[in-house]
N, C-alpha and C positions, 0 to 999 in steps of 0.2 A: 473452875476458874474461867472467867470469861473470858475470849478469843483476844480481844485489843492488850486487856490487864496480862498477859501470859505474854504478849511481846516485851512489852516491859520490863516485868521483873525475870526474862528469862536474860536479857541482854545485861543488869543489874548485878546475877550473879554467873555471866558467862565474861563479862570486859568492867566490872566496877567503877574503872580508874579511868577508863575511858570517856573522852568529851562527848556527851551526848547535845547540849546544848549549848549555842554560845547567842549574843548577843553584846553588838559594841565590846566591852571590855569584860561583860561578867558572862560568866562558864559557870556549868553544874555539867561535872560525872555521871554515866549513870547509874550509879549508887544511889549517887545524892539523889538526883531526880526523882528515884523512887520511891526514897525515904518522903521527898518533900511529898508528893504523889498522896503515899499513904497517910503522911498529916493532915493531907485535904479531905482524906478522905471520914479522919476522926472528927474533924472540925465541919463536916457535912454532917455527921450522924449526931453530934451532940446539938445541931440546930432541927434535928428534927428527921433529917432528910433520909424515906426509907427507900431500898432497891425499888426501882422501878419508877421513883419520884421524877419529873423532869427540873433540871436547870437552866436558868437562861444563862452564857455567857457571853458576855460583851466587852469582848479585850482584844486588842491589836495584835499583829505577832509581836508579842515579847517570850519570855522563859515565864512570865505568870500564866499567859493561856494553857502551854503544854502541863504544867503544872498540875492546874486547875483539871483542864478537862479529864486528864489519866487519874487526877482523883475521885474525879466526876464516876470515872471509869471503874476502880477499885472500888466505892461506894456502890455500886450496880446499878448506878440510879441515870436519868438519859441526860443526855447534852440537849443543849438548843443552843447550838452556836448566831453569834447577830452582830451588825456590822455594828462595830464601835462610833460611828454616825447616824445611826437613827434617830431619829425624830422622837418624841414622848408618847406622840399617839401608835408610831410606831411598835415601839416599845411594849406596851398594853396591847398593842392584835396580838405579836408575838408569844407574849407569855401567858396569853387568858385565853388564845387557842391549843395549846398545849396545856394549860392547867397546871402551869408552873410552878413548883414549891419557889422558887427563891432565886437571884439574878447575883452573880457575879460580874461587875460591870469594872470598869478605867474612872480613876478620878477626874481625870480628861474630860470627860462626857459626864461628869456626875448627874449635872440638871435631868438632862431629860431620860436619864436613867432611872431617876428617883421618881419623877413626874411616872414615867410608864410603869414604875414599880408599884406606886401608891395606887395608882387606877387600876391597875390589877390586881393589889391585894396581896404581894408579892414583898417577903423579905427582900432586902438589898444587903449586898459587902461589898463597898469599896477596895479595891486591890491591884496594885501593880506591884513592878520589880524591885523597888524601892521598900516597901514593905511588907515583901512576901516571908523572908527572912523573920525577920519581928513576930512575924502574925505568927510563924509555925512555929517559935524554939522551943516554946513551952506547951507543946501539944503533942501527945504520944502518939507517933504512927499505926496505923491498923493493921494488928499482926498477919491479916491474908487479904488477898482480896475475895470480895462478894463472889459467889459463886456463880453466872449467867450462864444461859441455856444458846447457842451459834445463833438462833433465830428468836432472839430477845432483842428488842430493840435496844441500839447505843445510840443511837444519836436522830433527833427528829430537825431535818434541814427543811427549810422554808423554799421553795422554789422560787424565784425572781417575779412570780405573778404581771405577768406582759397580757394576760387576760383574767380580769379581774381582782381579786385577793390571792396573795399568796397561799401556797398549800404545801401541808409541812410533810415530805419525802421520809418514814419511817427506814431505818437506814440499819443495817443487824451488826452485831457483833462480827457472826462467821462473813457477814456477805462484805463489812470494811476488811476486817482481817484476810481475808483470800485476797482480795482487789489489790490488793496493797505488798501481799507477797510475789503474787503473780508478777505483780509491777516490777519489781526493783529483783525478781529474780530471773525473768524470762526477757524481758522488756529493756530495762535500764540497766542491767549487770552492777548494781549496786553492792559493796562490800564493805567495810568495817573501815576499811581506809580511805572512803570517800568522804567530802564536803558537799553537801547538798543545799542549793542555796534555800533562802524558807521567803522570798517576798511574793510569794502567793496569801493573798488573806487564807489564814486557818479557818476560818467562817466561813469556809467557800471550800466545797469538798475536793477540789483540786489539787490546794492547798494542804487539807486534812490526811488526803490519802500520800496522797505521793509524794509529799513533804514530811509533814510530821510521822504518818503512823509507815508511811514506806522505809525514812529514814532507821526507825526507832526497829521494825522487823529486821532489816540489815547490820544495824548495829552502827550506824555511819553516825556522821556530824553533821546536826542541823544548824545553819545560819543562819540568825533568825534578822529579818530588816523591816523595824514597826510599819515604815509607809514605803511604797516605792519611789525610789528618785533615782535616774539612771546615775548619777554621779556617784552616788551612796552604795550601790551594786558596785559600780566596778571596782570601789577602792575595797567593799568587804569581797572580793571576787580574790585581789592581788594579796588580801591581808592574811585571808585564812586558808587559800590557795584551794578555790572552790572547782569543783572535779563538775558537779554536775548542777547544771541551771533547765530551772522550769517557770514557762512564762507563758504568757497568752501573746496573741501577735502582734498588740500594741507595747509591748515592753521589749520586744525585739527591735521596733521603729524608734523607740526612742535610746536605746541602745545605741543602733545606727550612729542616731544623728550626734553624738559624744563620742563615736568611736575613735575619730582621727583627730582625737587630743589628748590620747593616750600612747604609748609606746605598746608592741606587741607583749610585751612580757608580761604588761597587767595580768591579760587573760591566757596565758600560755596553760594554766594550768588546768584549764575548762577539756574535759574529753568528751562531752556529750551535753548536746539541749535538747528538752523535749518540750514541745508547742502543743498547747490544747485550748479549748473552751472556745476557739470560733475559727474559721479558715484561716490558713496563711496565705498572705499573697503571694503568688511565686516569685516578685519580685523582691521581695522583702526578704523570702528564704535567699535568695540566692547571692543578694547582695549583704547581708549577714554572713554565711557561711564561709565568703573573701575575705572578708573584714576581718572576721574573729580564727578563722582557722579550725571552727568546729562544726560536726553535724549538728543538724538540727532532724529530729524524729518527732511527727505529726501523728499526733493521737487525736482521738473520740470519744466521748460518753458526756454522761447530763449529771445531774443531781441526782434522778432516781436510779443511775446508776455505779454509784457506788467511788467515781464518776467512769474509770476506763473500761470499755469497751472493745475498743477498735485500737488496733497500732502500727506501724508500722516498723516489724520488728529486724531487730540488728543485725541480725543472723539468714536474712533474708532478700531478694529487691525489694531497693528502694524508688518507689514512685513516686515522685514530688507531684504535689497538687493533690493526692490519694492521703486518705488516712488510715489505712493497710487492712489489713486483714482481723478477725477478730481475736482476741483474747483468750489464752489456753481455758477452757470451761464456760465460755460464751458462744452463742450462733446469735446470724445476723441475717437478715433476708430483704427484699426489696420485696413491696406487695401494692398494687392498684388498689385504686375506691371500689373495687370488687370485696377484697381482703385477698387474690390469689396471689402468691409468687411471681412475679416478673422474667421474663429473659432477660439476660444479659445485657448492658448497655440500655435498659430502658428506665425510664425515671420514675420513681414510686418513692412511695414513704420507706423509710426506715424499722425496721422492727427489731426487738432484740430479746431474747433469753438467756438466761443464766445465772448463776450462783449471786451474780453482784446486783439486777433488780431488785428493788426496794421491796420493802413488805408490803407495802401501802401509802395512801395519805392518808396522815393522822385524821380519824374519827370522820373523812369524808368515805364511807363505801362506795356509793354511788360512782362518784369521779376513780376511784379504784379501778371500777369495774368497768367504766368505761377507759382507761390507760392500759388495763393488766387482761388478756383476754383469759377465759378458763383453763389453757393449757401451756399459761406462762406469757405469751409474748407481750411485750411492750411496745405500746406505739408511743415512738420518740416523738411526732411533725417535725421532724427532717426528713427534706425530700432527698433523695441520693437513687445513685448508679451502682451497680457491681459490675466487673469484666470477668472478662472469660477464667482469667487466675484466680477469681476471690479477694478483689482486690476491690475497695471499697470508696465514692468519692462522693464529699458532699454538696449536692446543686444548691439550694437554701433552706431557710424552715418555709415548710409548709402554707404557714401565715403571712410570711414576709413576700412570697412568689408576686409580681405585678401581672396583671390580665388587660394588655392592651388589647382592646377590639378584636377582644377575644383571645390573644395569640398571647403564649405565657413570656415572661420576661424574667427570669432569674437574678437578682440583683447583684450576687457573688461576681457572675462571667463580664458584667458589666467592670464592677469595683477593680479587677482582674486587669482590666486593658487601664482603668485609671492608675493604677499604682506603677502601670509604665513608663506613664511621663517621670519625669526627671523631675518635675517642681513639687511632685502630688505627695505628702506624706501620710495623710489618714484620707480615705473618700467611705462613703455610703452611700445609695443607692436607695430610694424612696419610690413609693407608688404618690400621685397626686389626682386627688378626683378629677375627672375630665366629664363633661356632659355627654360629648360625642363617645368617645372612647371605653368609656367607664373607668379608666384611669391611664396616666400620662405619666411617663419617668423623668426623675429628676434625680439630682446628684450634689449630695453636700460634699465639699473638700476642703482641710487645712492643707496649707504650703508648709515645704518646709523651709529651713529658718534660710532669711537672705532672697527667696526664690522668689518672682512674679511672673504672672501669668494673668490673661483675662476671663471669665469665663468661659466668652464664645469660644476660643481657641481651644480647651478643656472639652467641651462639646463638639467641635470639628474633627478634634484628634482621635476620641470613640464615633464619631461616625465613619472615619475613614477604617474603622478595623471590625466593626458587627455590622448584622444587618437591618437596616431602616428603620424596622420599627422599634429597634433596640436602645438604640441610642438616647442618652437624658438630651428632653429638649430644652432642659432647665438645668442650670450649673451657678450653684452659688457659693461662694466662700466666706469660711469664719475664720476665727483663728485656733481654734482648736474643737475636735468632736463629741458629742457628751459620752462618757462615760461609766459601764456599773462598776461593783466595786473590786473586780476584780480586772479593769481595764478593758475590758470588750467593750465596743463600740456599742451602742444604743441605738440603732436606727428609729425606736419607737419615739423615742425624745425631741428628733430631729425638726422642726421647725419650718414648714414652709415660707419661704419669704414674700411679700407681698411683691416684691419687684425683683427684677431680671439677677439683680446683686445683690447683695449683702453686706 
């Protein structure tokens, strides 16, 4: 039985009755779940679909994604999870670089679901929560599941491709399954009696591990919330009396700024956040952790890692600003444009080995072998520090570093002093071609809400706190930062403006 499918039905027939899923008003046990699970999985094999097949899904978090994909799962056939917004041409790279049998998509997005399905050649099902019920009653669930081997592929995840085409992260049964225990048993202290909130997209392995499949290993309740809207979070936070929230650092900022139109009791019932997929600004943890009365724990990892890596665990110091130390069955090291090991406190790339590295990207070797060296390690391009404890923190990517006249500029330490000011709610930090220089920093900032400010002042107040050549000499504001789809800022998107302001 394959690693993901054994979390499943062991919780199934270890708590039945137990709410495994909810969403607004409708709940599935996890019995039911199962059951629904293995009818996906009868109604994949009568359309053709054999172990090993890939599918595309394209669904929100609702109770149809979890559904789908642990049927995906018991069928033994791989996932391709894909934002429910994509585009048609979109749609078609995704499923004709994996060689997709067939796309589960939201009626929501029907068009250009069907558009990227037809150009790739590619059955489609329309499917949401509405008629997931209908679609299964009359279809006999699959008496086991598919058999899969821990280093079979389950799931093939698309990287964000910020340098070129995307590339789709071959992602294993045992390497989610471990990631995911490790998680919510070492890490989260996740139990049977928790609410875990789920508005991480499932389509973003964040979301997958430490949501869906961390919850479903622990036996806990997944809340599931289709789009994020801070208002929408804190009423299912009060409603279902959510134990444990997971967020990137922009869903903490907008938390923030709703918190004090809420009474304490909303969130009284929160015992732990965990922040991943881009830096936290200290400012934003710290003024969170007032607010809401809970920790917040700073984790690490990527896509091709399964995603966690790094943690900063409960049972240990905590260093804000660090993303702690690594993962029971992980090592991590810092290494020069040499490839050696680093001292302490010196800045290098990131590398990392262990059970949760990817198998590969699909059908690209080459780029494989350039990410995965021969005796395992992965180079992330993030640049980072370790200290003397094994304590682990990250400077920027790699790609993102700015090189004024020669002298590096990190854009994090900058963004850092920006989320100091009082007015500053999201900022980024940009490289801008200079002739002299070879490049020059600059700095996008949204306000938050009520707050003014000028630029130059924005620009004065980080000059007064780094050093000369640090500081953006450029400071322009929007009214909000663009966005992927799991809310991490985009500096790639960011837009120079032709003039001083914006």
């Amino acid at each position: 039985m394959p690693s993901l499918s054994l979390s499943l039905v062991s919780a199934a027939q270890d708590r039945p009755d137990h709410a495994a899923l909810r969403c607004g008003d409708a709940e599935l046990s996890y019995a039911e779940f199962d059951d629904a699970a293995r009818r996906v999985a009868t109604l994949l094999e009568r359309a053709g679909v054999e172990p090993g097949d890939r599918i595309g899904v394209m669904l929100p978090n609702t109770i149809a994604f979890a559904v789908v994909f642990y049927g995906i799962m018991h069928r033994g056939a791989i996932a391709v999870p894909m934002n429910p917004l994509l585009k048609g041409r979109e749609v078609e790279f995704y499923l004709a670089n994996t060689s997709a049998t067939g796309l589960v998509a939201t009626p929501a997005f029907a068009e250009a679901a069907q558009a990227g399905a037809d150009a790739a050649g590619t059955w489609i099902r329309l499917l949401d929560d509405a008629s997931l019920t209908d679609l299964l009653a009359d279809i006999p669930p699959q008496a086991e599941p598919v058999s899969r081997a821990d280093d079979d592929t389950a799931v093939v995840l698309h990287t964000s491709g910020t340098t070129g085409k995307p590339k789709g992260a071959e992602l294993t049964h045992g390497g989610l399954a471990r990631n995911a225990e490790v998680t919510v048993r070492t890490l989260m202290h996740v139990h049977d009696d928790d609410v875990v909130m789920g508005c991480l997209p499932l389509f973003h392995v964040f979301g997958l591990t430490c949501g869906l499949n961390g919850a479903i290993t622990a036996g806990a309740t997944l809340t599931l919330i289709p789009r994020f809207e801070p208002n929408a979070v804190m009423a299912a936070i009060e409603r279902d009396r959510v134990t444990v929230f997971e967020g990137v650092p922009t869903m903490y900022s907008a938390l923030l700024a709703v918190a004090d139109q809420y009474p304490p009791e909303t969130t009284a019932s929160l015992r732990l956040c965990v922040s991943g997929g881009s830096a936290m600004p200290l400012q934003v943890l710290a003024d969170f952790e007032k607010a809401f009365n809970a920790t917040i724990l700073e984790g690490y990892g990527l896509s091709e890692t399964s995603p966690v890596a790094c943690f900063n665990h409960p049972d240990r110091e905590r260093k804000p600003g660090s993303i702690g130390t690594p993962i029971e069955g992980v090592q991590m090291r810092v290494v020069g444009s040499d490839g050696n090991e680093l001292a302490p406190g010196e800045p290098g790339e990131i590398q990392i080995r262990g059970h949760n590295v990817m198998k590969g990207y699909w059908n690209l070797p080459d780029a494989t072998a350039a990410a995965i060296s021969p005796d395992g390690w992965f180079s992330t391009g993030d640049i980072g520090t370790v200290d003397d404890d094994g304590y682990f923190r990250i400077v920027d990517r790699k790609k993102e570093m700015i090189i004024r006249g020669g002298l590096n500029v990190y854009p994090r330490e900058i963004e850092e002093v920006l989320y100091e000011h009082p007015a500053v709610a999201e900022a980024a930090v940009v490289g801008m071609p200079d002739d002299k220089l070879g490049e020059e920093v600059g700095a996008a900032v949204a306000l938050t809400a009520g707050a003014s400010v000028e630029p130059d002042e924005l620009r004065d107040y980080v000059k007064a706190r780094v050093a000369a050549y640090k500081y953006p000499r450029r400071v322009w504001i929007l009214d909000s930062l663009p966005k992927g789809p799991t809310g991490k800022i985009l500096r790639r998107e960011i837009v120079v403006p032709a003039t001083e302001s914006a």
